[in-house]
C-alpha positions in Angstrom: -5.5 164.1 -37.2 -2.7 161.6 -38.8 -3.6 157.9 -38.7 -1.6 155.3 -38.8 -2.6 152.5 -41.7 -1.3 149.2 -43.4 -2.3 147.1 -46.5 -4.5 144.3 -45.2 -4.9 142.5 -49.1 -2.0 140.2 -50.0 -1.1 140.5 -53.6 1.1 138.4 -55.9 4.8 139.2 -57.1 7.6 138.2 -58.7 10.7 139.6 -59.5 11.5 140.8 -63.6 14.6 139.2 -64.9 13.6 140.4 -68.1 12.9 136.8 -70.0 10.6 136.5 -73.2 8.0 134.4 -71.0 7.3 137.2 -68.2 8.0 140.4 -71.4 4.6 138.4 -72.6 2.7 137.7 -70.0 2.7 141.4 -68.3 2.6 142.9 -72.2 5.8 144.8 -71.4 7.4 146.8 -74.1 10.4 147.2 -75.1 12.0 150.8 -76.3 15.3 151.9 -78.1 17.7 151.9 -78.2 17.3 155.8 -80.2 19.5 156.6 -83.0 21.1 159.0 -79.9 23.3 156.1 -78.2 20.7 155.4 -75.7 20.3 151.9 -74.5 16.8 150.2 -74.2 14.6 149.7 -71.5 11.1 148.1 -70.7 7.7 149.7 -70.3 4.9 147.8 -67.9 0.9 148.8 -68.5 -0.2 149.8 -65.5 -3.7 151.4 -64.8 -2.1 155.1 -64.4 -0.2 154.5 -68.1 3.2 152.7 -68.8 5.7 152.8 -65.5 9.7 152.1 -66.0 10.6 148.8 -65.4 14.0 147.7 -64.5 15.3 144.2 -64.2 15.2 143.1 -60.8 12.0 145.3 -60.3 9.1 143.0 -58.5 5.9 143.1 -60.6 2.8 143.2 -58.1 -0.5 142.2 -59.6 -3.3 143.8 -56.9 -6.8 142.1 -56.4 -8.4 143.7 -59.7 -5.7 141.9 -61.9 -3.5 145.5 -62.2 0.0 145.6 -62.3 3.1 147.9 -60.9 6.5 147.9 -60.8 8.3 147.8 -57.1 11.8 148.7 -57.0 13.7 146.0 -55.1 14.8 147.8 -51.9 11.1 149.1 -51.3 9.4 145.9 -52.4 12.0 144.1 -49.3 10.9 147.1 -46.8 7.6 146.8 -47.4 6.1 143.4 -48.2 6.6 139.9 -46.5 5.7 136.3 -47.7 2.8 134.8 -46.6 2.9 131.4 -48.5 
């Protein structure tokens, strides 16, 4: 039978604009560009291996002190501010 469930832990977030302070603090990387023309683009750890981080991407940290990357128009459907 298909239940019907929501998150019940708040978590924290903020929104990459891609600055040197937030690149360090979440050990982003930054790749290319390649020799092929291709322009560069970041890289957040995350617990499942490095996820595709854009700028204006919200960076959740959960309740273990893991990060992921939210794309904007998800991160706005899903999540609310509580503070």
């Amino acid at each position: 039978m298909l239940h019907k469930y929501k998150k019940i832990v708040p978590i924290e977030a903020e929104q990459f604009n891609g600055s040197t302070k937030q690149i360090a603090r979440y050990k982003v990387h930054i790749v290319g560009p390649t020799s092929w023309g291709d322009t560069s683009y970041f890289l957040l750890p995350t617990k499942e291996g490095n996820m595709k981080l854009n700028a204006g991407d919200y960076i959740a940290t959960g309740i273990d002190g893991e990060h992921w990357a939210i794309a904007p128009d998800i991160f706005e459907k899903t999540y609310e501010r509580c503070d």
